[in-house]
C-alpha positions as CSV (number, residue, x, y, z in Angstrom):
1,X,0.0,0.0,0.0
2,X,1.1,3.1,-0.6
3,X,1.8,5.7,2.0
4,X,0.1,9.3,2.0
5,X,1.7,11.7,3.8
6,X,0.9,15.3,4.1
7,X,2.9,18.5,5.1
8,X,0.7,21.3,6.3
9,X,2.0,24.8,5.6
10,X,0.9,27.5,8.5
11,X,2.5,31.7,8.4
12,X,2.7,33.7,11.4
13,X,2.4,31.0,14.6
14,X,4.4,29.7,16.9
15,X,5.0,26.2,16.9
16,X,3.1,25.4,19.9
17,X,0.3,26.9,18.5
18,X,0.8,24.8,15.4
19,X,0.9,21.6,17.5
20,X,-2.2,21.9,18.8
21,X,-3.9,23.5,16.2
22,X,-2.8,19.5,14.6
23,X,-2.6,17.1,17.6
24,X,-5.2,18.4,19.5
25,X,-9.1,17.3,19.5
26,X,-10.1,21.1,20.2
27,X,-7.6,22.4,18.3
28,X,-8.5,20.6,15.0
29,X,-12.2,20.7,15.6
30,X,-11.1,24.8,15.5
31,X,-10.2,24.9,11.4
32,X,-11.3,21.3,9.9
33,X,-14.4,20.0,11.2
34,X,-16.6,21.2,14.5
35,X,-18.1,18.0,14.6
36,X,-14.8,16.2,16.0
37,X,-14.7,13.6,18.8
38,X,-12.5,11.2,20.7
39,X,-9.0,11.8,22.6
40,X,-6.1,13.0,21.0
41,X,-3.7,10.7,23.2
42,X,-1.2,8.3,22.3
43,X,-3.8,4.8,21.8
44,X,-6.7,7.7,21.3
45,X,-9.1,7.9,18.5
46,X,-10.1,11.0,16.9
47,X,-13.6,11.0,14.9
48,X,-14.4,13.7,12.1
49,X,-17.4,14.0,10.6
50,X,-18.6,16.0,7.6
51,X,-22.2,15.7,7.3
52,X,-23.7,12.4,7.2
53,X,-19.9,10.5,6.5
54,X,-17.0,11.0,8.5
55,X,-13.5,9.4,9.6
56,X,-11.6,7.9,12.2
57,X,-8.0,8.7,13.1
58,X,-6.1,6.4,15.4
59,X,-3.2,8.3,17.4
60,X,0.3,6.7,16.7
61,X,2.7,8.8,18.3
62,X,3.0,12.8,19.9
63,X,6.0,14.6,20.3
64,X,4.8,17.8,21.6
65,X,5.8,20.7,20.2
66,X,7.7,19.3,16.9
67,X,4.6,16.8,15.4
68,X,2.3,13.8,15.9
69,X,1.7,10.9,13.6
70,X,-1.9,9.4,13.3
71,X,-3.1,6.7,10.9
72,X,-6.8,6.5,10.0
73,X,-8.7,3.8,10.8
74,X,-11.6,4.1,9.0
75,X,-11.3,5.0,4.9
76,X,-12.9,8.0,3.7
77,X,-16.1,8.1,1.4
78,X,-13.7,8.2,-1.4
79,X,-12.0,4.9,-0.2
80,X,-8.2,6.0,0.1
81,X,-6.8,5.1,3.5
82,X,-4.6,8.5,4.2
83,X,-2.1,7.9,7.1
C-alpha cells in the first residue's frame, strides 16, 4: 500500500500553536471540522465528521511541540486510507 503523507504549511504562529492547532481534538475541531470527537492521546481515537460521512483517526505517536503521527482507521467516502 502506498503511503500518503501530508505537510501542512501554517505563516505567522508559533510552533506550539501549530501543534495543537494538529494534535489536538479542540484544536482541530477549531479549522477542519466542528463535529470532532474522541482523545487525541497516544492509543486515542479522533472521529471527524462531515455531514452524514466521516473518519476515524487512530493516534500513533506525539511529540509535543515538533509533530504527531496518526493513521486513520476508517477509509474515507472516497475509499483512500490517508495515514
Amino acid at each position: 500500500m502506498v503511503d500518503i503523507l501530508h505537510r501542512v504549511g501554517i505563516k505567522s504562529s508559533s510552533l506550539d500553536a501549530t501543534y495543537k492547532a494538529l494534535a489536538t481534538r479542540e484544536g482541530l475541531s477549531a479549522w477542519w471540522t466542528n463535529n470532532t470527537q474522541g482523545e487525541s492521546k497516544v492509543g486515542g481515537v479522533l472521529q471527524f465528521r462531515f455531514g452524514a460521512g466521516g473518519i476515524d483517526m487512530k493516534v500513533l505517536e506525539l511529540h509535543p511541540p515538533s509533530g504527531c503521527y496518526g493513521r486513520w482507521s476508517t477509509a474515507p467516502p472516497n475509499g483512500s486510507a490517508p495515514r
